[in-house]
C-alpha positions as CSV (number, residue, x, y, z in Angstrom):
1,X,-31.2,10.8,5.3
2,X,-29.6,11.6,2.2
3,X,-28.7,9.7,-1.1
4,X,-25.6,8.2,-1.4
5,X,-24.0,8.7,-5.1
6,X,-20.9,6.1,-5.0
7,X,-19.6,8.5,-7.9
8,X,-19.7,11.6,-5.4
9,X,-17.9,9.3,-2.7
10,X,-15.0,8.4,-5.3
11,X,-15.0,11.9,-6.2
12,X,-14.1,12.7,-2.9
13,X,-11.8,10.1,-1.8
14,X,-9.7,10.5,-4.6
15,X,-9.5,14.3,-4.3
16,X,-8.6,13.3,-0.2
17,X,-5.7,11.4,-1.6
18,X,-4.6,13.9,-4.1
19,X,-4.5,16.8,-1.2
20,X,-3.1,14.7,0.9
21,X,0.0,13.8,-1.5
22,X,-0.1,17.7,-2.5
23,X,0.0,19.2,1.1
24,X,-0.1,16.0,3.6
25,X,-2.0,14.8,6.1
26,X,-1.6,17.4,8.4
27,X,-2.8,20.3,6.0
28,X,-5.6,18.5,4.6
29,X,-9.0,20.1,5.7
30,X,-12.7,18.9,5.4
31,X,-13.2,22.5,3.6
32,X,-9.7,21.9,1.1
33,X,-11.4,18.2,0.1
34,X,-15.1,19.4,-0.7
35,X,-13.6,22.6,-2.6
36,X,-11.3,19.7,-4.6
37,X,-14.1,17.3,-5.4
38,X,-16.5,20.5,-6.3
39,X,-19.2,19.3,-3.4
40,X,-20.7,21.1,0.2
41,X,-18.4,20.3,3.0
42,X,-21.5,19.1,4.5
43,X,-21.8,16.6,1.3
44,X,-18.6,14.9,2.4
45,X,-20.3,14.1,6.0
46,X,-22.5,12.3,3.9
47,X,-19.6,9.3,3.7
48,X,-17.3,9.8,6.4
49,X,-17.8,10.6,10.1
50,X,-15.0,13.0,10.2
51,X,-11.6,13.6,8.8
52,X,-9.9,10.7,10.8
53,X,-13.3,8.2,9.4
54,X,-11.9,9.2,5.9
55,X,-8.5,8.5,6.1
56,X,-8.8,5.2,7.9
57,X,-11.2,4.4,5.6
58,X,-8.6,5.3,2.3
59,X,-5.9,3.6,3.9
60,X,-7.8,0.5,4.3
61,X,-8.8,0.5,0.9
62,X,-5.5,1.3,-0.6
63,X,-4.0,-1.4,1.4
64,X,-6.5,-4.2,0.5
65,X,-6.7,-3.3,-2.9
66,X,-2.6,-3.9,-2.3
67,X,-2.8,-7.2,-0.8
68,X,-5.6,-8.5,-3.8
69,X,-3.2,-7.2,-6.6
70,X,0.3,-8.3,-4.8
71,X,-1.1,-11.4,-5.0
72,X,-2.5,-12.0,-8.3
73,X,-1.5,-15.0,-10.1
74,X,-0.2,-16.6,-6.7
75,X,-1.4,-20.1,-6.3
76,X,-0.6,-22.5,-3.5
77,X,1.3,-25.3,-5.6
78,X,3.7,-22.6,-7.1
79,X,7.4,-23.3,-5.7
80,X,8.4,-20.8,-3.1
81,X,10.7,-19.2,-5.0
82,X,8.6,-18.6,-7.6
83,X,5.7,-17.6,-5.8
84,X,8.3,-14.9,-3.8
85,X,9.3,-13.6,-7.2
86,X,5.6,-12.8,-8.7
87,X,4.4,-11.4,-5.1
88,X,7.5,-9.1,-5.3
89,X,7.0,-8.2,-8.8
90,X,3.5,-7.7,-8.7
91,X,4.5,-5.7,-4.9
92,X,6.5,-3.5,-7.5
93,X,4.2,-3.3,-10.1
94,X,1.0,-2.3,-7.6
95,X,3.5,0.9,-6.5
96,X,4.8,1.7,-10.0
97,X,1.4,1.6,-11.6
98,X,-0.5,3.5,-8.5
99,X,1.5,6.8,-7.9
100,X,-0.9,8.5,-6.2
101,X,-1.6,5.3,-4.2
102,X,2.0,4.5,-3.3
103,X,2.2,8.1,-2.2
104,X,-0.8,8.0,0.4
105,X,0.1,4.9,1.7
106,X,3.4,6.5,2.3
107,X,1.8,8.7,4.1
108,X,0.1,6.8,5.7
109,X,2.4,4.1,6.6
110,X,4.9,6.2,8.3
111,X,1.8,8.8,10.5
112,X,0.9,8.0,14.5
113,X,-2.2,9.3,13.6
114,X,-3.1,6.2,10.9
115,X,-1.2,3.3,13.4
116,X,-3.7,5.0,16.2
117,X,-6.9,4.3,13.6
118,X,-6.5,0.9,12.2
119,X,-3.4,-0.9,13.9
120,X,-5.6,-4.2,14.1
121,X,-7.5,-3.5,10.5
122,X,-3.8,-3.2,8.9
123,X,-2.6,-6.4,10.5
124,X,-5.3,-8.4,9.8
125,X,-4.2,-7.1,5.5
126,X,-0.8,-7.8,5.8
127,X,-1.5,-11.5,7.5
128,X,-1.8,-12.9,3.7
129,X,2.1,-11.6,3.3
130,X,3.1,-12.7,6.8
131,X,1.5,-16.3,6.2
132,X,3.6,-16.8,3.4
133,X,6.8,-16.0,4.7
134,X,6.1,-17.9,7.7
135,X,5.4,-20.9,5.7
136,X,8.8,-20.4,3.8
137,X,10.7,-20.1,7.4
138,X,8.8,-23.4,8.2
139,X,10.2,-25.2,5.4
140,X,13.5,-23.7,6.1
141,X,13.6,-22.0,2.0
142,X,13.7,-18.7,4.3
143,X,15.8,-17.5,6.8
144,X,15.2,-18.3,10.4
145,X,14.6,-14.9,11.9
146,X,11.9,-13.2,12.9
147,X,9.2,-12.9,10.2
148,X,9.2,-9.1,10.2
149,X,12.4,-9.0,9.4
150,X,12.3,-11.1,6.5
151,X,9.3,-8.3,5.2
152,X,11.8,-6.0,5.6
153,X,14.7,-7.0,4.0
154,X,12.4,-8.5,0.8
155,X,10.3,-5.5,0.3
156,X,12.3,-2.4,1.5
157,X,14.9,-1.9,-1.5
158,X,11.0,-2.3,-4.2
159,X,9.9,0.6,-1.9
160,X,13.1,2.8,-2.1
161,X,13.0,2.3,-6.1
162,X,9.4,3.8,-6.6
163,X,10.6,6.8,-4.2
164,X,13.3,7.5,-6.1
165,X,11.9,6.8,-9.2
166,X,9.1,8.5,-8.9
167,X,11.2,11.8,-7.9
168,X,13.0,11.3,-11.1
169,X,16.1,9.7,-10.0
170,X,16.3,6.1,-11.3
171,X,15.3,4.8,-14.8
172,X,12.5,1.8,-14.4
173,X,13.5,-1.3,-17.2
174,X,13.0,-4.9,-16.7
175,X,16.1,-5.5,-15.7
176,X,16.1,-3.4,-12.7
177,X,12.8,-5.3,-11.7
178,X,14.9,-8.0,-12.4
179,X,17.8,-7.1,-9.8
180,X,15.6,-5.5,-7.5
181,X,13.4,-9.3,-6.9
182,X,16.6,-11.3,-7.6
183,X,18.2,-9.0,-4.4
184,X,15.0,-9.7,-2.2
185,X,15.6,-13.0,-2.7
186,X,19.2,-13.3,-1.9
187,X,18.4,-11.2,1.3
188,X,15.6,-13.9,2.7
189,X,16.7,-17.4,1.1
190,X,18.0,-19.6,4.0
């Protein structure tokens, strides 16, 4: 068995992610990843099974490293409101401050092939997010629709931003942070 060098394995995810923003998922090869991350194709079998190991294996990651960093600062006596403002700024933040990140989970998000992987590993990431919108439907601060849709309508328009701004078409200020959270929260408030 060989030596695992962590090093080598964050070598290799991050030049994964980079090809896969480059090119997508589709066009990403073993061969294109070990040629990226200057190591043997037979290195990278070293960490991951196969290709479709590896990406379920980024995506998780990306998306837990998400959930810890949306909710950073969060504490269970804030007020609701204020606890839905941070989580939607942080939310933002987490996207504008991880572009190659934001881009594989975009990636990943929307791909058969990554729902097919780790449907029940995503869920179980995203309950944190659920949880707390289900406890502000239960105190009736949040509208009373289904909880997904609530996600939706508070989270969408902080995506759509870091699309467009990260293809150059909207300036980023505090103020448009501003609008964007005080939006989400018009669009969920009971």
């Amino acid at each position: 068995m060989r030596y695992k060098d962590e090093t080598k394995k964050e070598s290799i995810a991050q030049a994964a992610i980079q090809l896969i923003n480059e090119i997508g998922l589709a066009e990403t090869s073993m061969s294109k990843i070990a040629q990226k991350a200057g190591v043997s194709a037979a290195t990278i079998y070293v960490y991951f099974e196969n290709k479709n190991d590896m990406i379920k294996e980024l995506f998780l990651t990306v998306k837990q490293d998400m959930q810890q960093k949306i909710f950073y600062d969060i504490q269970d006596s804030m007020p609701t409101k204020m606890a839905f403002e941070l989580l939607l700024k942080n939310y933002m933040g987490y996207f504008l401050n991880n572009k190659a990140y934001f881009l594989f989970y975009e990636q990943c998000i929307n791909s058969p092939l990554v729902h097919s992987l780790c449907r029940d590993e995503a869920q179980v990431l995203v309950k944190p997010i659920m949880d707390f919108l289900e406890k502000g439907k239960a105190q009736y601060i949040f509208k009373q629709v289904d909880t997904y849709l609530i996600f939706v309508s508070a989270f969408s328009s902080a995506i759509q931003f870091a699309k467009n701004y990260f293809n150059g078409g909207y300036p980023l200020s505090d103020k448009v942070v501003a609008t964007i959270i005080q939006m989400g929260w018009d669009a969920v408030r009971a």
